[in-house]
C-alpha positions in Angstrom: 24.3 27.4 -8.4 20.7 27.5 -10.2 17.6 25.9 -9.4 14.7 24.8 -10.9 11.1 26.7 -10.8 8.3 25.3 -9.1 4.9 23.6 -9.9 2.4 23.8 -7.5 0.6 20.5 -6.3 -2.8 20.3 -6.3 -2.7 19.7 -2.3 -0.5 23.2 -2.0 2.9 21.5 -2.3 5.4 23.3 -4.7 7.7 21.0 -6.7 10.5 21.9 -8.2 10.4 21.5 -12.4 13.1 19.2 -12.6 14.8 16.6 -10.4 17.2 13.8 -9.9 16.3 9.7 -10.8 18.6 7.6 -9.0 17.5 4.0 -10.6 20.0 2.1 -10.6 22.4 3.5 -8.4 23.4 1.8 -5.0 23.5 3.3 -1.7 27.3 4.5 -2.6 26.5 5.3 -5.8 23.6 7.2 -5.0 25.0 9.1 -1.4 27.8 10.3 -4.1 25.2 11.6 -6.9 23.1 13.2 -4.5 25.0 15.3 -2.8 26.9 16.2 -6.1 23.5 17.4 -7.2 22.3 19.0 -4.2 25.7 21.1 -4.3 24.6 21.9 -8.0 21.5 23.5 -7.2 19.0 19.9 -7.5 16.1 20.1 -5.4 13.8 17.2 -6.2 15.5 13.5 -5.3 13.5 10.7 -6.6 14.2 7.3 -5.0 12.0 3.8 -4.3 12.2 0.8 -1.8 12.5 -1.0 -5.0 15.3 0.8 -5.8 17.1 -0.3 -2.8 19.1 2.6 -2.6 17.4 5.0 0.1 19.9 4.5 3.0 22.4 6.3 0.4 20.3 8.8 -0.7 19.1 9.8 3.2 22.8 9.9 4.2 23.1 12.8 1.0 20.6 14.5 2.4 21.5 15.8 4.9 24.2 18.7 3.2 21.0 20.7 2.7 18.1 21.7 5.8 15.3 18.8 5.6 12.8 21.8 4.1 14.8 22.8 1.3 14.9 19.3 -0.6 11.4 18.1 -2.1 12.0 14.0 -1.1 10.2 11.3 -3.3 9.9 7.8 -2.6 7.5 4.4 -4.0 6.6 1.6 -2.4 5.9 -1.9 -4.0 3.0 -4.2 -4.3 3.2 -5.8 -0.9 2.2 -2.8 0.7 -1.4 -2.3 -1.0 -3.7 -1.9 1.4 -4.5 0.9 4.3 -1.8 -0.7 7.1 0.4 -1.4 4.3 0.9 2.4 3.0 1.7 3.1 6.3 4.3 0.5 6.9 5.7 0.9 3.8 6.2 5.1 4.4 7.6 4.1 8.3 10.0 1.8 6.8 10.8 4.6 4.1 11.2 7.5 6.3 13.6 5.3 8.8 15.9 4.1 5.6 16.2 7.7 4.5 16.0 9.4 8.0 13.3 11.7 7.7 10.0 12.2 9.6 8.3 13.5 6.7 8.4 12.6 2.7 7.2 15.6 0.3 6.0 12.8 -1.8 4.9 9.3 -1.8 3.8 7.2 -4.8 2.2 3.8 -5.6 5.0 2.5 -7.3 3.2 0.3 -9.7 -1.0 -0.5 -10.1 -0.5 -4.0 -10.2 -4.5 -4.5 -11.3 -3.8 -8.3 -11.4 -3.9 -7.6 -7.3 -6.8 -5.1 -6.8 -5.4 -3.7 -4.2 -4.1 -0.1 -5.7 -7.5 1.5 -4.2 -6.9 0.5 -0.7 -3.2 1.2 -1.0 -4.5 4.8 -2.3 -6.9 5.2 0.6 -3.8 4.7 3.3 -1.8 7.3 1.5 -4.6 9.7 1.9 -4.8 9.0 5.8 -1.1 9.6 5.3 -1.5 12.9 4.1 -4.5 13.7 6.4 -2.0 12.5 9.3 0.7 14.9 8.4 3.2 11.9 7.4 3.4 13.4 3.9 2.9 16.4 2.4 2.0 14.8 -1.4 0.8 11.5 -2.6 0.6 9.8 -6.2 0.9 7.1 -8.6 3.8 5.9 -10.7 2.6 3.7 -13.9 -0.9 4.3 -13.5 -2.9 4.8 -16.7 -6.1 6.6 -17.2 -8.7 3.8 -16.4 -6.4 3.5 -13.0 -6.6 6.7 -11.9 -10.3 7.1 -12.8 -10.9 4.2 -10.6 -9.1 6.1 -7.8 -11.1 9.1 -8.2 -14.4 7.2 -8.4 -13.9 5.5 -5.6 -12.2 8.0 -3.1 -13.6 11.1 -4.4 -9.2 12.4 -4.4 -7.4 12.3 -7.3 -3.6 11.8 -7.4 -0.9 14.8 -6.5 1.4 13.4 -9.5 1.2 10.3 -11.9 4.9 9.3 -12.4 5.1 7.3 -15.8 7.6 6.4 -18.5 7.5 9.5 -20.6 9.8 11.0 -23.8 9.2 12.7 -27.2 9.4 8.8 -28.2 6.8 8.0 -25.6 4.9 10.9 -25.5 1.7 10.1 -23.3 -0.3 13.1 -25.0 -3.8 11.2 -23.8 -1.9 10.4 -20.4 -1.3 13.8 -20.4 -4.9 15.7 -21.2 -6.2 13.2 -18.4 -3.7 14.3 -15.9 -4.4 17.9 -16.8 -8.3 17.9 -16.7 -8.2 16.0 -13.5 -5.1 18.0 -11.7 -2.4 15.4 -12.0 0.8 16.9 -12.5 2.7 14.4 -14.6 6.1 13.5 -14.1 8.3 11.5 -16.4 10.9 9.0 -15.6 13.0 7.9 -18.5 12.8 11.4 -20.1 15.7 11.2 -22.1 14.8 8.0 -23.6 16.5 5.3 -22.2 17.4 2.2 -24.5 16.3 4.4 -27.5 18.4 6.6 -30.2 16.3 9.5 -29.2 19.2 11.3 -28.3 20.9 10.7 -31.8 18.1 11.2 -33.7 18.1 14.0 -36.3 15.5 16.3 -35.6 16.7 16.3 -32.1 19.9 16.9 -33.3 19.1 19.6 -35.5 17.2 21.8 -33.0 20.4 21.2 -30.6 22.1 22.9 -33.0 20.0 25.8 -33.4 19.9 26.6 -29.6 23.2 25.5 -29.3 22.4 23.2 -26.4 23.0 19.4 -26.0 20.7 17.0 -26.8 19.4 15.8 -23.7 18.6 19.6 -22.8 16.5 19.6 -26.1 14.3 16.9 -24.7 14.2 18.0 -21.3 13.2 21.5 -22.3 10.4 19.8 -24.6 8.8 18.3 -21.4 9.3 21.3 -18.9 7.7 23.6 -21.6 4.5 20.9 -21.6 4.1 21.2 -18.0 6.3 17.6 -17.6 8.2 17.1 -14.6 11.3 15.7 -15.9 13.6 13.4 -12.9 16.4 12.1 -15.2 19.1 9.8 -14.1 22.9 11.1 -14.6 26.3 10.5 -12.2 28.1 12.8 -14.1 28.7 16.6 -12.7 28.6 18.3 -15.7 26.0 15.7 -16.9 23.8 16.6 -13.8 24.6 20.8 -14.7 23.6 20.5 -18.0 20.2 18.9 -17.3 19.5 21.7 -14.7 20.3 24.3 -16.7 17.2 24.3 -19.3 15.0 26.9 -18.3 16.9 30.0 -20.2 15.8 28.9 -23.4 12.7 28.5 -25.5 11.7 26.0 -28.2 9.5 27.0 -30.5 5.6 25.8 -31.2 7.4 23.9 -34.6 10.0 22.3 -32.5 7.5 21.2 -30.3 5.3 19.8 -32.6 8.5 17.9 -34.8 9.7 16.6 -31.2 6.3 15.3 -30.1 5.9 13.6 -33.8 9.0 11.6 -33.1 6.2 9.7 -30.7 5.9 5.8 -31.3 8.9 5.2 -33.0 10.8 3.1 -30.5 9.8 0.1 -28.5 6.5 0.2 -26.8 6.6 1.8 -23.1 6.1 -0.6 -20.1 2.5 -1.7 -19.8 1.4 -1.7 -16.0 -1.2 -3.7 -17.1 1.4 -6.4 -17.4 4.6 -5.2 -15.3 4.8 -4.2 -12.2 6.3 -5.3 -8.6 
């Protein structure tokens, strides 16, 4: 059984490199895939109230001690404002059965709203209280996040966004980095894309002698990306973990990042969001 490295938070929190998405599994689907990748070695579990699947993914849990699994969890739109972060962790932590998340994100800015900063201020008395150990964002873009920091003097733990060699965030990603985000990336394999297919990922497969997927993973993990992709399959889920005995080089880099822009545009939270 291998696991993944760690990245340190900039609260103190150490996350492991890789982890498991579980959109859009069901709570059978999910207790099933969990524990499968909690035998295998997975460490980070990525779930959301939206989701709807945490009562499966708590009941997985529980093969492993509480402190050993790094627990991630969002919370929607209804729940943006002080009271609401807290309400919206309570009814988190009871649907997973934990008293503590390692992580907790706003799932979505939803500027339309305005209320993102207030829902930001209640994760930080959330983290002050003990309730969780990290707090971030998922979806938020630059002039979000800049707004959080102006306004509460704390910037986020982790920004959570839709991220691949196709969608490669390198702006998202200095901003994240001068302001010590961590980013994490959802979708890292492309979904609803031939990123997997395409040649030049294809090609440097073939010279490492590695799958695809593991190509693009490893293109993320090696540009300090936190990669949580979404698989049911055992040897699907082992492959994905195993990705940090191997190197690409600066070239392969650069031809995988260049591959940026040519699917369909990424979700705009400007626009989406729930």
């Amino acid at each position: 059984m291998s696991q993944a490295p760690t990245v340190t938070l900039s609260h103190g929190s150490a996350m492991p490199r890789v982890g498991l998405g579980t959109w859009p599994m069901n709570d059978a689907d999910a207790e099933r895939t969990v524990r499968t990748a909690l035998e295998l070695g997975y460490r980070l579990i990525d779930t959301a109230e939206n989701y709807r699947n945490e009562v499966g993914v708590g009941r997985a849990l529980k093969v492993v001690p509480r402190d050993e699994v790094f627990v991630t969890t969002k919370f929607n739109k209804r729940w943006h404002s002080v009271e609401g972060a807290r309400q919206a962790f309570e009814a988190s932590a009871e649907r997973l059965g934990v008293e503590y998340l390692d992580l907790l994100l706003i799932h979505w800015p939803n500027p339309a709203q305005d209320r993102y900063v207030d829902a930001w201020r209640g994760l930080i008395a959330l983290r002050e209280a003990g309730l969780v150990r990290a707090i971030g964002t998922s979806n938020f873009k630059p002039a979000h996040l800049q707004r959080l920091i102006d306004e509460t003097g704390v910037a986020p733990e982790v920004n959570q966004v839709q991220l691949s060699p196709v969608w490669a965030k390198v702006a998202e990603r200095e901003f994240h980095k001068r302001h010590g985000i961590v980013t994490e990336a959802w979708s890292p394999l492309g979904k609803g894309t031939d990123l997997l297919h395409h040649p030049t990922v294809q090609e440097i497969a073939e010279a490492h002698g590695r799958t695809a997927g593991q190509v693009v993973l490893r293109w993320e993990t090696q540009q300090d990306v936190v990669p949580i992709p979404k698989s049911a399959d055992p040897e699907r889920l082992a492959e994905n973990l195993a990705i940090f005995d191997f190197e690409l080089t600066g070239a392969e880099l650069s031809a995988l990042t260049a591959l940026d822009g040519t699917a369909k545009p990424a979700a705009d939270s400007d626009r989406s969001g729930h």
